[in-house]
Every structure is written in structure tokens, then in C-alpha cells.
C-alpha positions in Angstrom: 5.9 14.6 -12.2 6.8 10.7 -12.1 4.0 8.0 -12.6 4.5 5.2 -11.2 2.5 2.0 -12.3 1.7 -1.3 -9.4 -0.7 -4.3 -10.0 -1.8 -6.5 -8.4 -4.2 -9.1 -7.5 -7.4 -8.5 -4.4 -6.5 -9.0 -0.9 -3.0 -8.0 -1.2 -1.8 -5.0 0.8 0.0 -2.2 -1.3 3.1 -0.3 -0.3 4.3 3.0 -1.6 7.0 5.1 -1.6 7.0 8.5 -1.6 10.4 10.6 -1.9 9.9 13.4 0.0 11.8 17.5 0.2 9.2 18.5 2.7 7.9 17.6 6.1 4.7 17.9 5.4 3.5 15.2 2.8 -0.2 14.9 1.5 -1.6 11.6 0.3 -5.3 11.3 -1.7 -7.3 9.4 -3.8 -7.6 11.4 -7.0 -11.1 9.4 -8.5 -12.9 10.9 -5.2 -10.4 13.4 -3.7 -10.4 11.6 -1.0 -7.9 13.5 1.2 -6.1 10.2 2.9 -3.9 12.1 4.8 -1.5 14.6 6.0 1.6 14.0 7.4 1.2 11.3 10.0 -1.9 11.9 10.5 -5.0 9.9 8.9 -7.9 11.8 7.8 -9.9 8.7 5.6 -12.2 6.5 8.0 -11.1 3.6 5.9 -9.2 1.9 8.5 -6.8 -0.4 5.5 -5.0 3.0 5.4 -2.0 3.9 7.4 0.9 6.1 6.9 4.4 6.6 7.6 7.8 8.3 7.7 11.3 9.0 9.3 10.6 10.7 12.4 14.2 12.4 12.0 14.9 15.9 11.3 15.7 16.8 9.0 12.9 13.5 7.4 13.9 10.6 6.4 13.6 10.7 3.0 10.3 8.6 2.5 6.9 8.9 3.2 4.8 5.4 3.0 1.1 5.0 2.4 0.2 1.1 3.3 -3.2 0.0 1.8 -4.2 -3.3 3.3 -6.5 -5.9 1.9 -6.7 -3.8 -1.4 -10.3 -4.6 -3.2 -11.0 -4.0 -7.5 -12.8 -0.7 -6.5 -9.2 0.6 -5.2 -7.7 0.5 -8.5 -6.9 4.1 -9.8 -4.8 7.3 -9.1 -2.9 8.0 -5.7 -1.1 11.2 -5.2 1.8 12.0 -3.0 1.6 15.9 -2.6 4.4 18.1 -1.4 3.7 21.2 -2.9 1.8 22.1 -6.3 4.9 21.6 -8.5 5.9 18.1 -6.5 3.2 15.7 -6.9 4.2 11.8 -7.3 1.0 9.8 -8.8 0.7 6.0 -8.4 -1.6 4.2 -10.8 -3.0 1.1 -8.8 -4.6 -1.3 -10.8 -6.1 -4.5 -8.8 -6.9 -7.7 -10.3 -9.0 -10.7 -9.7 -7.5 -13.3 -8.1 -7.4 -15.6 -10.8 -5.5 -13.3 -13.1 -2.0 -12.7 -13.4 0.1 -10.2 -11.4 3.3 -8.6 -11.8 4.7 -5.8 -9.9 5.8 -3.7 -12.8 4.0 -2.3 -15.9 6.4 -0.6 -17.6 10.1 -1.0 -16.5 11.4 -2.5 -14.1 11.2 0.3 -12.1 8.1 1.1 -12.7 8.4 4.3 -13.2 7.1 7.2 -16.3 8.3 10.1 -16.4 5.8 12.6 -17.9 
């Protein structure tokens, strides 16, 4: 499992990246379980959240969760789910607009692995 760590500051829209092995890719919200979505498909009513991916076969690689407009209360865990053994977790952590931002926590890949 890889962690990967983003900040930044309210309003801004978050990208991520998701490697994926399977076509069928899973994103949610761990602090709620809030099941985001499922493929291409959008399951939250929150409409900041969109998805995407390579509609190749076999996929493109990638899957991407956009959150736009990101608020403070969006700060926490998201997971990219392929199967129960490939999980990719994103920590979010949003700031006030007055504070600081960078786009990396711990390297400058931000990545962890655990």
C-alpha cells in the first residue's frame, strides 16, 4: 500500500492519480465511507467530484478523481481500490487561504511506502 500526502490551500481543485491493473477502479472517502465511485461512474451527489480513465483496452494505466473547489472539511483519507490487496490511499489536507501550501509533504514525490 503506498500513501501519498497533497496540501493545499481552500478553493483549489485536487487531482489524483491512481495507477491502476484492473478495469474496475473504486474511489471513497474513508472518514465517512463515502463510496465516490466506481469505474466511470459517480455514485456521491457532491457534484465537485468527477472521475476519469483511458477508455482503451486494455486501460490506460490511470484512473483520476478531480475534487473541485476543495473546502477544510475535505481534508482526510481517499482510497483508490482495486482489489483488497491493491488499495492506494491519499491523505488530503486543506488549508486556509492564508497559510502556506506546498504540494509535497514528504518527498518530492510524495509518496510513503507502508
Amino acid at each position: 500500500m503506498c500513501i501519498f500526502f497533497r496540501r493545499k490551500k481552500c478553493r483549489s481543485d485536487y487531482y489524483l492519480s491512481c495507477s491502476i491493473t484492473q478495469i474496475l477502479t473504486t474511489w471513497v472517502r474513508e472518514r465517512d465511507n463515502l463510496l465516490i465511485a466506481v469505474g466511470n461512474f459517480i455514485y456521491s451527489s457532491d457534484s465537485r467530484f468527477s472521475v476519469s480513465s483511458g477508455n482503451s483496452t486494455p486501460p490506460s494505466g490511470h484512473s483520476y478523481l478531480t475534487l473541485r473547489y476543495a473546502q477544510i472539511r475535505d481534508s482526510g483519507k481517499y482510497k483508490c481500490v482495486q482489489s483488497p490487496t491493491a488499495t492506494q490511499v491519499f491523505v488530503l489536507e486543506v488549508t486556509r487561504q492564508s497559510e502556506t501550501t506546498t504540494e509535497s509533504l514528504k518527498d518530492e514525490h510524495g509518496l510513503i511506502d507502508i
